[in-house]
C-alpha positions in Angstrom: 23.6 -2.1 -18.1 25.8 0.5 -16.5 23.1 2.8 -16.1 20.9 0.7 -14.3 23.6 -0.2 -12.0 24.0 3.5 -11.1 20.2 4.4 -11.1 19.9 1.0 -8.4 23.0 2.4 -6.7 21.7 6.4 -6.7 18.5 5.0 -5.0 20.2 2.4 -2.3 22.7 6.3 -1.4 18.8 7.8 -1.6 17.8 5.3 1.3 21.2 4.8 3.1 21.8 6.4 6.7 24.8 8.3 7.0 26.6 9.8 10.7 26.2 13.1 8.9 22.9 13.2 7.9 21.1 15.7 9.4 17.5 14.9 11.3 15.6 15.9 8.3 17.5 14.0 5.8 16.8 10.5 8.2 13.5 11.4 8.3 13.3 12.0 4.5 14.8 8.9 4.0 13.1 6.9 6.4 10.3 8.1 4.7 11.1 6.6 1.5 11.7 3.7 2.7 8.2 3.6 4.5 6.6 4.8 1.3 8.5 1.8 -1.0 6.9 -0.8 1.8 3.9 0.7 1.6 4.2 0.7 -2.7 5.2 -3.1 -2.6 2.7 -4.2 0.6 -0.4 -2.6 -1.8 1.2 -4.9 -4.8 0.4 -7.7 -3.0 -2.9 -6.6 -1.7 -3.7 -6.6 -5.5 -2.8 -9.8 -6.1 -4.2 -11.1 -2.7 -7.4 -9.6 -4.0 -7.5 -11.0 -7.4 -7.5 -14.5 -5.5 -10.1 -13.3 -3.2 -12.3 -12.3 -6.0 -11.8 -15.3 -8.0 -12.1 -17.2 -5.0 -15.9 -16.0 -4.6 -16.5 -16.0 -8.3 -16.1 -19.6 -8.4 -18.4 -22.4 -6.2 -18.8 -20.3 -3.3 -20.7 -17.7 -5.2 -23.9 -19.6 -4.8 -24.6 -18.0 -1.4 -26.1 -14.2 -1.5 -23.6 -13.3 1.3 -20.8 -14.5 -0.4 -21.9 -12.1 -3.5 -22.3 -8.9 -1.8 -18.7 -10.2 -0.8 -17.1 -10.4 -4.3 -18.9 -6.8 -4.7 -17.0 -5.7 -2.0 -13.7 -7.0 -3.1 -14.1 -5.2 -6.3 -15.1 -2.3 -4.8 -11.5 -2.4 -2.5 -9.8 -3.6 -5.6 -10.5 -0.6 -7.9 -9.8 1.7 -4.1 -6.6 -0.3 -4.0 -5.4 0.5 -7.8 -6.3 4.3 -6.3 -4.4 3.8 -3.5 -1.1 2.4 -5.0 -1.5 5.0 -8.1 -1.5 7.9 -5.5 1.5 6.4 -3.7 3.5 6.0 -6.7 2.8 9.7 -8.0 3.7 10.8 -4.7 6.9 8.6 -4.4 7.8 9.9 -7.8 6.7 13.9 -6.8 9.8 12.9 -3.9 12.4 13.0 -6.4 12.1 17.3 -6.0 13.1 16.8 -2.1 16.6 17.6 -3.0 15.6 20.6 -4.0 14.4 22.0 -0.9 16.7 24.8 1.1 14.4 25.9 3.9 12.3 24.2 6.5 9.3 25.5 5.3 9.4 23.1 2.3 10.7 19.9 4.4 7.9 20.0 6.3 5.4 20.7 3.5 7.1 17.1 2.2 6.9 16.1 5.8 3.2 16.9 6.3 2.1 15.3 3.0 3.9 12.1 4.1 1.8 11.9 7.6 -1.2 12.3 4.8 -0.4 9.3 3.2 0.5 7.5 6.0 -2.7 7.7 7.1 -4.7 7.3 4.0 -2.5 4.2 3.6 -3.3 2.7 6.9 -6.9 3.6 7.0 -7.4 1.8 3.8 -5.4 -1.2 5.1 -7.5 -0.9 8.2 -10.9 -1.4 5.9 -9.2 -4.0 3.7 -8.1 -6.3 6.9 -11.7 -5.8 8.4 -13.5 -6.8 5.3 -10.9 -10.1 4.7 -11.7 -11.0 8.2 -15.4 -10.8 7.5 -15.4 -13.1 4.5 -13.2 -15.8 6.2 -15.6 -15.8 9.0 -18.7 -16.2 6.4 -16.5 -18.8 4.9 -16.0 -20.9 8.2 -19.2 -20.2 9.1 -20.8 -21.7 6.1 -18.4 -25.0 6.4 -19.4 -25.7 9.4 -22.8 -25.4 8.6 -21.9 -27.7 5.4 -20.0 -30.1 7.5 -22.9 -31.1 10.1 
């Protein structure tokens, strides 16, 4: 139990700001920090999509729009278990940036941050469109229902 209360600790002093930091050490750490919220938002993507698809599995999945839909959520849902795999391999590869004694390699770590960052929001960006798609179907064919 004493362990896990110094790993927890090592990584809250990983992710702390200190007066003495230097630039690159906040921007490493912010970085983390960015890259755990990004770790735990694509968590609940998962889960959010596991709903979705059951959601059009079920009585909605009489309409042919609706199952190109639940085609498309599997297809984001396997790109999403990509998505968060890559993160966490790279949040793990992070663990070396301690190492690093010149600028060269803090901005190689630097770099391949700005990657992901906007791998992560691009696929967000196609995820959001594609949930505001089916809710529009969705209202669309309630109204249509309803009159």
């Amino acid at each position: 139990m004493k362990s896990l209360y110094k790993n927890l600790k090592m990584e809250a002093l990983k992710k702390e700001i200190f007066e003495h930091d230097s630039d690159v050490d906040v921007t490493h750490k912010i970085n983390t920090i960015e890259l755990d919220n990004w770790i735990n938002h694509l968590q609940y993507v998962k889960k959010e999509l596991k709903n979705l698809i059951g959601l059009c599995g079920k009585e909605l999945n009489q309409r042919v729009e609706v199952k190109t839909m639940l085609q498309q959520f599997q297809k984001k849902d396997v790109e999403n278990d990509t998505m968060l795999s890559a993160l966490q391999k790279y949040m793990n590869s992070r663990a070396h940036i301690i190492e690093c004694e010149d600028t060269q390699c803090d901005m190689a770590y630097i770099t391949e941050h700005e990657s992901y960052r906007r791998s992560y929001l691009y696929h967000l960006d196609k995820y959001r469109r594609l949930k505001d798609e089916f809710f529009s179907k969705v209202q669309g064919n309630l109204l249509h229902i309803s009159q």
